[in-house]
C-alpha positions as CSV (number, residue, x, y, z in Angstrom):
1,X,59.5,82.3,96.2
2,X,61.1,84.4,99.2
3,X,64.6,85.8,98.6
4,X,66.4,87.6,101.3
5,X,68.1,90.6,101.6
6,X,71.8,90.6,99.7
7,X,74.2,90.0,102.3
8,X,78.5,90.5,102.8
9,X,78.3,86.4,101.6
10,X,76.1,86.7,98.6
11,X,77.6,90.3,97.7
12,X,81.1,88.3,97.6
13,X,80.5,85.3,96.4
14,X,78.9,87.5,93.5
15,X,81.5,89.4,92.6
16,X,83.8,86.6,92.8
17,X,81.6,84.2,90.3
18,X,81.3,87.2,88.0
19,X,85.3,87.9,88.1
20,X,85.8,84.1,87.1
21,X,83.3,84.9,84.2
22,X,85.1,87.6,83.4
23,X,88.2,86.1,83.5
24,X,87.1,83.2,81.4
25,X,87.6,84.2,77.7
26,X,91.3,85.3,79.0
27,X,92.0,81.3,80.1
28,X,90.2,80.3,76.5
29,X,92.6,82.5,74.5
30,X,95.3,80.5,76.5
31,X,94.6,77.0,76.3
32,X,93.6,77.8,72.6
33,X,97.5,77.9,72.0
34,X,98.0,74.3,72.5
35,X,94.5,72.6,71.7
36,X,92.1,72.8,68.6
37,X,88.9,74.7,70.1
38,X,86.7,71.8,69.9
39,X,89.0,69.3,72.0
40,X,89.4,71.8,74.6
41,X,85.9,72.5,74.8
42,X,85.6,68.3,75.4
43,X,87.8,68.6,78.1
44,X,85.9,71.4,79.8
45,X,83.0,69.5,79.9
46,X,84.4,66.7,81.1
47,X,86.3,68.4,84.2
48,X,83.0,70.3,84.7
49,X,80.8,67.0,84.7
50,X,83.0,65.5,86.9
51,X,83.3,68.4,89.7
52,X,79.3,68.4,89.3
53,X,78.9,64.9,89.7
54,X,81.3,65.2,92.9
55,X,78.8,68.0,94.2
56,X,75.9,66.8,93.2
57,X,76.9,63.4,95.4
58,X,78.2,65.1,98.2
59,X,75.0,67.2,98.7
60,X,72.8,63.8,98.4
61,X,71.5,65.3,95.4
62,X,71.8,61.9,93.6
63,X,69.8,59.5,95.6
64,X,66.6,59.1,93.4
65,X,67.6,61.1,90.4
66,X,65.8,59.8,87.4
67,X,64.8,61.4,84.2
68,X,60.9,61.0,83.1
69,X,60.2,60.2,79.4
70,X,59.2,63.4,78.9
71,X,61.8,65.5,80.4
72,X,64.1,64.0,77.4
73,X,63.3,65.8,75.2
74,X,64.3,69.3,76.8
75,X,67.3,68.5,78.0
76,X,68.7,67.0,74.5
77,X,67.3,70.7,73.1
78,X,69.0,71.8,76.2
79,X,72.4,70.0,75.7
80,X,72.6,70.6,71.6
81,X,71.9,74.7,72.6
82,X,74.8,74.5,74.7
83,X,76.6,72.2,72.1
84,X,76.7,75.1,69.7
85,X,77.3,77.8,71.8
86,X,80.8,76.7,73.0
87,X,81.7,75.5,70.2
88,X,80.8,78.6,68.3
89,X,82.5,80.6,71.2
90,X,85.9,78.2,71.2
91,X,86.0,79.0,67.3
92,X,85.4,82.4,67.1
93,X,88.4,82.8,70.0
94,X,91.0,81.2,67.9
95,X,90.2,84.2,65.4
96,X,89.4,87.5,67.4
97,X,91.3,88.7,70.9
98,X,90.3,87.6,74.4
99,X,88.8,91.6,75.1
100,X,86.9,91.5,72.5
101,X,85.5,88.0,73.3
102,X,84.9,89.4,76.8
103,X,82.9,91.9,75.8
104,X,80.9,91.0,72.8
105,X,79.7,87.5,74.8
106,X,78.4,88.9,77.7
107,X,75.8,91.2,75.4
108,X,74.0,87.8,75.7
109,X,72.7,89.2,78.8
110,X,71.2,92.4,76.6
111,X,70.1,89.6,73.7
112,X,68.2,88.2,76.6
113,X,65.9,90.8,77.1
114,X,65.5,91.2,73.8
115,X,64.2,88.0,73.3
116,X,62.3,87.7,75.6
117,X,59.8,90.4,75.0
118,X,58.7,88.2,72.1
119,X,59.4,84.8,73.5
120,X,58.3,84.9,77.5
121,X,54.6,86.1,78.4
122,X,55.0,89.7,80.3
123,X,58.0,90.5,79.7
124,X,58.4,93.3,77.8
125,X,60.2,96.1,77.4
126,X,59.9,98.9,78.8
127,X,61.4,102.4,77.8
128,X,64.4,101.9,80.9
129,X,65.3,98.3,79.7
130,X,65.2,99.6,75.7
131,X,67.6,102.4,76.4
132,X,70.0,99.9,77.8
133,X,69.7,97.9,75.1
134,X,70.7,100.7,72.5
135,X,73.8,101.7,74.7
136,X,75.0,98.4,74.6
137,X,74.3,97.7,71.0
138,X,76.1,101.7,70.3
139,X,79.2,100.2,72.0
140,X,79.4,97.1,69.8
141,X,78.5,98.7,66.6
142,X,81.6,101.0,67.6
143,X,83.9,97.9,67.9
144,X,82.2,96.7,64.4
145,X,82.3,100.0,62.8
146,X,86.0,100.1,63.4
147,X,86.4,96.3,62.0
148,X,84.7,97.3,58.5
149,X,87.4,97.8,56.7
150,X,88.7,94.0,56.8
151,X,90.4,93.9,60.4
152,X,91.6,90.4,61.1
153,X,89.2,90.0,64.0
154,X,86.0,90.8,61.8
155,X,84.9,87.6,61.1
156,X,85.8,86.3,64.8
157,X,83.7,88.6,66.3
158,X,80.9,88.1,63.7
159,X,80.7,84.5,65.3
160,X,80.9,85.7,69.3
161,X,78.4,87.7,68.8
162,X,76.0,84.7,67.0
163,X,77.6,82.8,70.2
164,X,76.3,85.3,72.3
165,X,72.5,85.3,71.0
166,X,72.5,81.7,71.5
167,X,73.5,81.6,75.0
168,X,71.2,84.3,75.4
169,X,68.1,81.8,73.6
170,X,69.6,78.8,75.8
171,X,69.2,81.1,79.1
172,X,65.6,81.9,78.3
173,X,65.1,77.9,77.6
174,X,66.7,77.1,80.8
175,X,65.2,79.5,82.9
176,X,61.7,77.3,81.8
177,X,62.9,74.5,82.5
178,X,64.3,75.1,86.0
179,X,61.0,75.7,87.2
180,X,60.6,72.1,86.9
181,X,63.6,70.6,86.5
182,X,66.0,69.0,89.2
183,X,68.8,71.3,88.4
184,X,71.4,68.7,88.8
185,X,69.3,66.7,85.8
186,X,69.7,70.1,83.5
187,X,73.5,70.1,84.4
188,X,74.9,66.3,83.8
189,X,72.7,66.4,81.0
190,X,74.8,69.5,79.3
191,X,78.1,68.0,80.5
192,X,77.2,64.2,79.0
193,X,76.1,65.6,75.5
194,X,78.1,68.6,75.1
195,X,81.2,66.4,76.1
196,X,80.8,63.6,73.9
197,X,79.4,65.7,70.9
198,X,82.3,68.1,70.9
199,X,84.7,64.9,71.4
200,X,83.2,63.2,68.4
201,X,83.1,66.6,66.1
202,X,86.9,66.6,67.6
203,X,88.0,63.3,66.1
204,X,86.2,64.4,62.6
205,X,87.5,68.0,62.0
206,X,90.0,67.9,64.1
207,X,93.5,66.3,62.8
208,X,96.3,68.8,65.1
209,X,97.7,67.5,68.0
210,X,97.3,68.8,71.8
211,X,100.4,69.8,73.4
212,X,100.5,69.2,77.0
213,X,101.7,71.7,78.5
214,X,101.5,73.4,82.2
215,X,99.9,76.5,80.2
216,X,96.8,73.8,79.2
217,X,96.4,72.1,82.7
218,X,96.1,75.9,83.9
219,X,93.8,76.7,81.1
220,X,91.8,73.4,81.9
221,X,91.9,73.3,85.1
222,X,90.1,77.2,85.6
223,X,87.6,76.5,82.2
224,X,86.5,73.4,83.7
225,X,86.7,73.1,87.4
226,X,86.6,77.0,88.3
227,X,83.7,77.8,85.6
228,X,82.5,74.5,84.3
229,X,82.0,73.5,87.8
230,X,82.1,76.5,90.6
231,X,80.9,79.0,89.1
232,X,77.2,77.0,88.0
233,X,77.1,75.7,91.4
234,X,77.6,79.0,93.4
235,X,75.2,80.7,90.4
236,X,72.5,78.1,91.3
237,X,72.9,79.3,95.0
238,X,72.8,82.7,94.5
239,X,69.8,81.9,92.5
240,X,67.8,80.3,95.1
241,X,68.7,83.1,98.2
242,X,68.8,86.5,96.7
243,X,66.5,87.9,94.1
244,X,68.0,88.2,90.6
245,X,68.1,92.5,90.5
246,X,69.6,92.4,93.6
247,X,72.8,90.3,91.9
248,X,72.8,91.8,88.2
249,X,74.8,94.9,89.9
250,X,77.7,92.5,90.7
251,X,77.3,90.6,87.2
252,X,77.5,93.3,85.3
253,X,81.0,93.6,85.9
254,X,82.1,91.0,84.1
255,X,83.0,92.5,80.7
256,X,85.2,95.4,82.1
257,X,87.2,92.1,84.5
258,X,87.8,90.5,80.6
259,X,89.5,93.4,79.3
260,X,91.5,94.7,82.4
261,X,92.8,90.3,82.5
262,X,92.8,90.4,78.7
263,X,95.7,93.6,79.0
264,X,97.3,91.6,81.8
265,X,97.3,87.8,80.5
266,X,97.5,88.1,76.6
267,X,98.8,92.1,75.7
268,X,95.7,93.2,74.6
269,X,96.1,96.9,74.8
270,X,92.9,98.9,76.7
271,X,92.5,101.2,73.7
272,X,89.5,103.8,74.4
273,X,87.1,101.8,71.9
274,X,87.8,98.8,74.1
275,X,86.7,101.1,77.2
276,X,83.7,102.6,75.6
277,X,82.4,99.2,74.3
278,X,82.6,97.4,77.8
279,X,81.4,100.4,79.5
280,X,78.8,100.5,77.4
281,X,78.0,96.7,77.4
282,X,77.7,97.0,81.4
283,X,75.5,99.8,81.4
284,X,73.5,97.9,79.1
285,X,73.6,95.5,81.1
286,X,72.6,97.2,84.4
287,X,69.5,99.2,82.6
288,X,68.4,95.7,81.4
289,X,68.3,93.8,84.7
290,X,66.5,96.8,86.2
């Protein structure tokens, strides 16, 4: 595969995807204040399938699409990861604050490389990618170590970070599977059974009612059509063009864009543990990607 040289278009379109990433746990914290977590992760998916089924018809990317009996099978593992991830992530939300939600998910990346020295021939790790890994891990056991004696926001972050390792398994899966997988197939496939799972699990656990308000359709409209939907298009792009190391400087970002829109969006004050952990979870994540 030939990847070209990062460009002013890729650099942006980068940094933007990762601010929106960033971003994200602040617009989950919101719309968690009028829907249950499971219903609102049902409507993400369904906002998301839909802008992906608008792209993926536009482009011409439907014409032929079929699935073979034998790619079933990895895209229901594929679609039940995801399944448990968001809805792991939506429930831990309700019960920890949108920083730290920012910054202990995006350790997935560091859980990555961790898991993948056992689970993906040849990649191991090396003495760079292990220091990383100890930085970020120092940075969360700081925001752990401060939670042991019963802070509210123990348990919450106990779950995030189980959220995070499975996103972090689900992104080792994928990346398999995308070297011979239609994309498009991987992602309809994660918006049809995430969606109607989460709806279903919804309608079982979930007896409050959804409040309607402008707050929501904000909170919707970014999970679903700005993340759901934009941001898994423009990663696929960026995937194809430029190689991986050359974008991991612009994702790593993305937790320290949490907690600054965290202290904007929801009062979450930028206490110095808050800056050492992100700091230390974007190092990690920068030593990793090396």
């Amino acid at each position: 595969m030939s990847y070209v040289p990062i460009d002013l278009r890729g650099a942006a379109l980068a940094l933007l995807a990762s601010l929106f990433w960033g971003v994200n746990p602040v617009a989950l914290k919101i719309g968690l204040e009028d829907a249950p977590p499971l219903r609102l992760a049902s409507i993400r998916f369904l906002i998301g399938g839909i802008v992906i089924l608008g792209w993926a018809w536009i482009s011409g990317r439907l014409v032929g699409l079929r699935i073979a009996r034998e790619e079933w099978r990895p895209l229901i593992v594929l679609g039940l990861t995801l399944t448990a991830q968001i809805a792991s992530m939506n429930i831990a939300t309700t019960m920890t604050s949108a920083a730290h939600v920012a910054i202990i998910l995006n350790l997935y990346a560091v859980h990555f490389v961790v898991l993948a020295h056992f689970l993906i021939p040849g990649d191991r790790l090396s003495l760079r990618r292990l220091c990383g890994v100890l930085i970020a891990y120092g940075g969360i056991a700081l925001l752990f170590g401060r939670e042991a004696g019963g802070a509210p926001t123990l348990v919450g972050d106990g779950i995030m970070f189980l959220s995070a390792l499975l996103l972090a398994e689900r992104t080792i899966y994928m990346a398999r599977a995308v070297q011979t997988f239609d994309p498009v197939k991987i992602l309809l496939a994660q918006a049809v059974i995430g969606g109607m799972l989460l709806f279903l699990m919804s309608l079982l656990f979930e007896p409050a009612a959804t409040r309607w308000t402008t707050r929501l359709a904000g909170s919707i409209a970014f999970q679903g059509v700005i993340v759901a939907g934009f941001n898994f298009i423009v990663n696929l792009w960026l995937l194809k063009r430029y190689r991986p190391t050359a974008l991991a400087t612009f994702f790593l970002t993305q937790p320290l864009f949490g907690v600054v829109a965290a202290a904007l969006f929801t009062g979450d004050a930028l206490t110095l543990d808050l800056l050492i952990a992100s700091a230390a979870v974007a190092a990690g994540i920068g030593l990793t990607s090396r």
